[in-house]
C-alpha positions in Angstrom: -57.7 87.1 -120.0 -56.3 84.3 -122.5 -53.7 82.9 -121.3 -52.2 81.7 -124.5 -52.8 84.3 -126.6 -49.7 86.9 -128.0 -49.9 90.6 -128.3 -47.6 93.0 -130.3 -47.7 96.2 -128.9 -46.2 98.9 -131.4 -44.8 102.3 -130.8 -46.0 104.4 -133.5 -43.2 107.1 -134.2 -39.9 105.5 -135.2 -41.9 102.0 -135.4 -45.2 102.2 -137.6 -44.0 105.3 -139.5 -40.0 106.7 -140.1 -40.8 110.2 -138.4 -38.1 111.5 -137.0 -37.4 114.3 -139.3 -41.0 115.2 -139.4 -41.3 115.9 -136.1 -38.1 117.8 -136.0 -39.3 120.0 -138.7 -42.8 120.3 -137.0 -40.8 121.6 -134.0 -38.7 123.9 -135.3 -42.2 125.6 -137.1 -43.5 126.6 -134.0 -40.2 126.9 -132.0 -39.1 129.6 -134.8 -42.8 131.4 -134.4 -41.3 131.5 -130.6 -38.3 132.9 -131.8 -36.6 130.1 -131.0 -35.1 127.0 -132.7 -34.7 123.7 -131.2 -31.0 121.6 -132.0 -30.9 118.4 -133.3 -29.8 117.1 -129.9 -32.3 118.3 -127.9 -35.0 116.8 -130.1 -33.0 113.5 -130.2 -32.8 113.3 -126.5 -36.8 114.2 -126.1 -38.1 112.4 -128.9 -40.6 109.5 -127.7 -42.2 111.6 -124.9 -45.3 113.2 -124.8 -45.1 117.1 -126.3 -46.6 118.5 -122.8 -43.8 116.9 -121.8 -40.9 118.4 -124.0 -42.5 121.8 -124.2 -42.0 121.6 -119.9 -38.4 120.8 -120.4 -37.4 123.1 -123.0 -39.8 126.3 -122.9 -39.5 126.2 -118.6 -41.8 129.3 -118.3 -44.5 127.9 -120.0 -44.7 124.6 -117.4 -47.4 126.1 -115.2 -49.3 127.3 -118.0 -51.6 124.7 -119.1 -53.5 126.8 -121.5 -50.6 127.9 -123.1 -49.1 124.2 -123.1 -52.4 122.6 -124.7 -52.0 126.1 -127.6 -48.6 125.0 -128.1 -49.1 121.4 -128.3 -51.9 122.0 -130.8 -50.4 124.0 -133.1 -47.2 121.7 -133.4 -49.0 118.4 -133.9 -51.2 120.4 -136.7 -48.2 121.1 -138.2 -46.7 117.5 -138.1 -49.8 116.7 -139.8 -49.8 118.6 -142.5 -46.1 117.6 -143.2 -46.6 113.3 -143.0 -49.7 113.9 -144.6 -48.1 115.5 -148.1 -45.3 112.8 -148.1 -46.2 109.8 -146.0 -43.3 108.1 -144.2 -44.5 104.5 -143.7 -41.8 102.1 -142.3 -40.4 99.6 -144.9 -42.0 96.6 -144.4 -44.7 97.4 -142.0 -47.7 96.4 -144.4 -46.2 92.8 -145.0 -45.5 92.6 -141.0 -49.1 93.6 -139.5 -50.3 91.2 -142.2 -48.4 88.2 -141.7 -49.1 88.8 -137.5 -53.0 89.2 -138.4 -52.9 86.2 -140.8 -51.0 84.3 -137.4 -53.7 85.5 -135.1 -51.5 87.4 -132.6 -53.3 90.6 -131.4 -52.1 94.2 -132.3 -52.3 97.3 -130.5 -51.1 100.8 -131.2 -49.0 102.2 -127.8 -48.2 106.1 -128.2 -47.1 109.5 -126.8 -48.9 110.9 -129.7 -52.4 112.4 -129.9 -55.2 110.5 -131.2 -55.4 112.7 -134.6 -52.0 111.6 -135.0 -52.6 108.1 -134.5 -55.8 108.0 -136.4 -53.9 110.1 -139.7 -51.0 107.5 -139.7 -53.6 104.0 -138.9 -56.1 104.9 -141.7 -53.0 105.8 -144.4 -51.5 102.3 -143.8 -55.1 100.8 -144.4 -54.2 98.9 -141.0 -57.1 100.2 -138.7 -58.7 96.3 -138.6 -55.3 95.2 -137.2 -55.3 96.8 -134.6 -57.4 95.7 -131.3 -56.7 98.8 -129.6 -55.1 102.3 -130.2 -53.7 103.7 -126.6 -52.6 107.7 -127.0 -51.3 110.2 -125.3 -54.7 111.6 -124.1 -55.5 108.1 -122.5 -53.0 108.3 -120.3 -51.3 110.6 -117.3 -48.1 109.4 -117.2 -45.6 109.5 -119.8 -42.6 106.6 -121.1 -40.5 105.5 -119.5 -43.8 104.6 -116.7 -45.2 101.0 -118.4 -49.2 102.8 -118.5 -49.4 103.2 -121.9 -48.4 99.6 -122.7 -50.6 98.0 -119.5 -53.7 100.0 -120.6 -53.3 98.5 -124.6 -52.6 94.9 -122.8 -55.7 95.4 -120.9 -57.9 96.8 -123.8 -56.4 93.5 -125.8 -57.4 91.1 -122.9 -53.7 89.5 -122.9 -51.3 89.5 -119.9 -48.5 91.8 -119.7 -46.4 88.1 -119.7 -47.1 87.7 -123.0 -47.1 90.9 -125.0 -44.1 92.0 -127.0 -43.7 95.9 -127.5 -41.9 97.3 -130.4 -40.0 100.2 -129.5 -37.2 102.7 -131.5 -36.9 104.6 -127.9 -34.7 104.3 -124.6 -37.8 105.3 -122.5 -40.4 103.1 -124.3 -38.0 100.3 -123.7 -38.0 100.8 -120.3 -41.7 101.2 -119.7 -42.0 97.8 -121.9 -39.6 96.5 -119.0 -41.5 98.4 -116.5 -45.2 96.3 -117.7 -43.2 92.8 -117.7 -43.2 92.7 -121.4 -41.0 91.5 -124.1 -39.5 94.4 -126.3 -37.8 94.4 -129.4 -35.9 97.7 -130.3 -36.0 99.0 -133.8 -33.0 101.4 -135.2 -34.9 103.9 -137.4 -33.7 107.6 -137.8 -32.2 108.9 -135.2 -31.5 105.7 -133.0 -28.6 103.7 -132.8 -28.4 99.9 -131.8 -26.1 100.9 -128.8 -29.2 103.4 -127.5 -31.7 99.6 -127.6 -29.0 97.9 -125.6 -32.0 97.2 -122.6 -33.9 95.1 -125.6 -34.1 91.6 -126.0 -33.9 92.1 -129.9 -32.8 94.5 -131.6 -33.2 94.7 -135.4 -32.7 97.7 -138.3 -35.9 97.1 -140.1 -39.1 95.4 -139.7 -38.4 93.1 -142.5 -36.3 91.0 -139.7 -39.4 90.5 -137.8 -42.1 87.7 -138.0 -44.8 85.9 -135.8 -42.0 83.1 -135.1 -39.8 85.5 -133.6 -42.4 87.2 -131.2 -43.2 83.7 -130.2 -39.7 82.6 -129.6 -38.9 86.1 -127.4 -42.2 85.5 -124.9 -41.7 81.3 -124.9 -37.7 82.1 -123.5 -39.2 84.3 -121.2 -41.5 82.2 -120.0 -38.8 79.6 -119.6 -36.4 81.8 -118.2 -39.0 82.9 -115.0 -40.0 79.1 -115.3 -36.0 77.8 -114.7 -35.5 80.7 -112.1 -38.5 79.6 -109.5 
């Protein structure tokens, strides 16, 4: 591995693309074909996890059923398709950022719950697929945020230690799995987080306009000097 070089691990919902209410809706289309509807709170509270996941938690009898999980999943994430793919919600700001950190040569990876249509769909629409040294989904992993996997396989794919990588994260349990890898994390308020939800960060910002190469550097260098001081 390089020891030098810097990695920026990104989240994808909440971090490349504003998709809270997408998903929501995308739920609630199959949850009504259940005859059910799922609150705003519940999705709040599961958003960031993988669906297999959620669908466990809130449809209990369908847990053991991994046919019937894999149906479900399928269907939902067709329809969250369909809906970013008529109106696009890219994150202000995240063209100008993946471009000032490529023209900075700090590596990139993609670190998501989401399936690799998903991440493929939202990649190619931001015309950001040569960014991006690695794209880690949900199907490449077996363990769900908050366990670090997902972030240690992308820092692994990239060739950089976990000691300097910095994940960007809008979610409690991708915070903690960024903590979990010995990484860096900066938290991101988009829709449906608040700053006080980031609190385990070691930056939190509103938008990704507040974000440059210098300030990844700075957040792995004081790192590095903080474990340096403490030995």
């Amino acid at each position: 591995m390089q020891a030098e070089k810097l990695a920026v691990l990104f989240d994808m919902d909440g971090v490349l693309i504003d998709s809270f209410e997408a998903h929501f809706e995308s739920w609630n289309v199959i949850a009504r074909q259940e005859g059910r509807e799922m609150s705003r709170q519940q999705f709040a509270e599961t958003f960031g996890r993988t669906s297999r996941e959620i669908i466990a938690l809130l449809w209990p009898e369908k847990a053991e059923d991994t046919a019937a999980i894999r149906r479900f999943d399928d269907r939902k994430e067709a329809a969250f398709r369909e809906i970013i793919a008529e109106e696009f919600p890219a994150m202000a700001g995240v063209a100008a950022l993946l471009a000032s950190l490529s023209d900075a040569e700090i590596a990139m990876a993609v670190g998501s719950s989401g399936p690799p249509p998903n991440v493929a769909l939202v990649v190619d629409r931001l015309r950001a697929r040569d960014h991006f040294g690695a794209l880690v989904t949900g199907e490449d992993v077996t363990r769900g945020k908050p366990d670090p996997q997902v972030f240690l396989m992308a820092a692994e794919r990239l060739g950089v230690p976990p000691s300097r990588c910095v994940v960007v994260e809008d979610a409690p349990a991708g915070l903690q799995a960024a903590h979990a890898a010995g990484m860096a994390c900066v938290g991101i308020a988009s829709t449906g987080r608040t700053r006080d939800e980031l609190a385990e960060a070691d930056l939190v910002v509103d938008t990704l306009g507040q974000l440059s190469p210098d300030v990844f550097h700075q957040l792995v260098d004081g790192r590095t000097e903080k474990a340096d001081a403490d030995c």
